[in-house]
N, C-alpha and C positions, 0 to 999 in steps of 0.2 A: 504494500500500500504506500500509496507517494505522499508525507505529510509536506506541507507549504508552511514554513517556519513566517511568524509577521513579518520579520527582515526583510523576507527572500520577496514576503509578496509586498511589501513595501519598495524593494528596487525595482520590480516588475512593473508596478504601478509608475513609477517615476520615469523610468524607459520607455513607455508607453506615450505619459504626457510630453515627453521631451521629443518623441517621434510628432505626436501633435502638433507640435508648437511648430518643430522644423517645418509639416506640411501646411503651415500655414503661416507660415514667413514667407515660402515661394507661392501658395495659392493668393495673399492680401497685395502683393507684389505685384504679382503678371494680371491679375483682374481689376485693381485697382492703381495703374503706374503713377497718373496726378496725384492722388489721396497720396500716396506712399514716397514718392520722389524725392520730399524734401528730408525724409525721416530715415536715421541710421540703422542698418540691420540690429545693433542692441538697441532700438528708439521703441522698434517695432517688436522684437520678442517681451519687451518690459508690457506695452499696450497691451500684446497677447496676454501675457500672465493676470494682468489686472482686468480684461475683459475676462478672463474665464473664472475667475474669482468671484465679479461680481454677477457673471451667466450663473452661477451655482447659488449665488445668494436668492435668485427666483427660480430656483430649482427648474434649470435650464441646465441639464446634464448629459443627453443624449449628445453625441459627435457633430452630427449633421445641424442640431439647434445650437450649439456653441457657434460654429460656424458662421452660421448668420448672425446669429448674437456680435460674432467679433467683427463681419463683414459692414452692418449698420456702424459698429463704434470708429471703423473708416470714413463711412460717407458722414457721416452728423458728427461726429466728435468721440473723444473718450465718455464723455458724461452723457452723451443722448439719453440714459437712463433719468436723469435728473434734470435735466435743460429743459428754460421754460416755453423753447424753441422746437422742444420734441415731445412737448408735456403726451401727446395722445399716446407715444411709446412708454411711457410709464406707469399711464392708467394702465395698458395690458399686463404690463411687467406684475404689478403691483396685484392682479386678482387672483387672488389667493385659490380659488375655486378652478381656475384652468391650472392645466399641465404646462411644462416648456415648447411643448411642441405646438398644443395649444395657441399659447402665446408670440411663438414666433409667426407661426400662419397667420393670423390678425397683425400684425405689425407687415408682414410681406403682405400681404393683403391691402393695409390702409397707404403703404408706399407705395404701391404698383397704381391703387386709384391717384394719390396724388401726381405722379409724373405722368396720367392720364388725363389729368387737370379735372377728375372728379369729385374734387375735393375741396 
């Protein structure tokens, strides 16, 4: 029987998020070049870290909703969670009753009408 010591699954876990983070230094990069241009590869792993921090504090956990979670904090800002410029993305963040997946489709959702100007 194979026991997995906390350690063991503790660097697992860490190699894992550190795989994360690489693939999305080259995904925030090649999808967003303006947003990212001006910003240092550690400018940008730091924003990662601190978007994925706060994606978890709304219990926004799944890979794919992180994702978008970090892809928004490109286009509106680190804080879009909190600005009073993105306040509608906060009202989703903040409902406690949806899930992160939930919440991320309502936020792609009310973006997609706004650059459709139905908003």
């Amino acid at each position: 029987m194979l026991v997995i010591r906390e350690e063991q699954m503790s660097a697992l876990s860490q190699a894992m998020l550190k795989q994360f983070e690489d693939q999305m230094v080259v995904h925030l990069s090649s999808n967003f070049p303006d947003e990212t241009r001006e910003i240092s590869e550690g400018e940008l792993r730091a924003l990662i870290q601190e978007g994925i921090e706060q994606a978890e504090q709304y219990q926004i956990t799944l890979e794919d909703d992180v994702r978008r979670y970090l892809e928004f904090m490109v286009m509106y800002g680190h804080n879009f969670d909190t600005s009073p410029d993105t306040a509608w993305a906060g009202e989703f963040l903040h409902a406690k009753e949806l899930d992160g997946t939930a919440k991320m489709d309502l936020i792609d959702e009310r973006e997609l009408e706004m650059v459709r100007g139905l908003v």
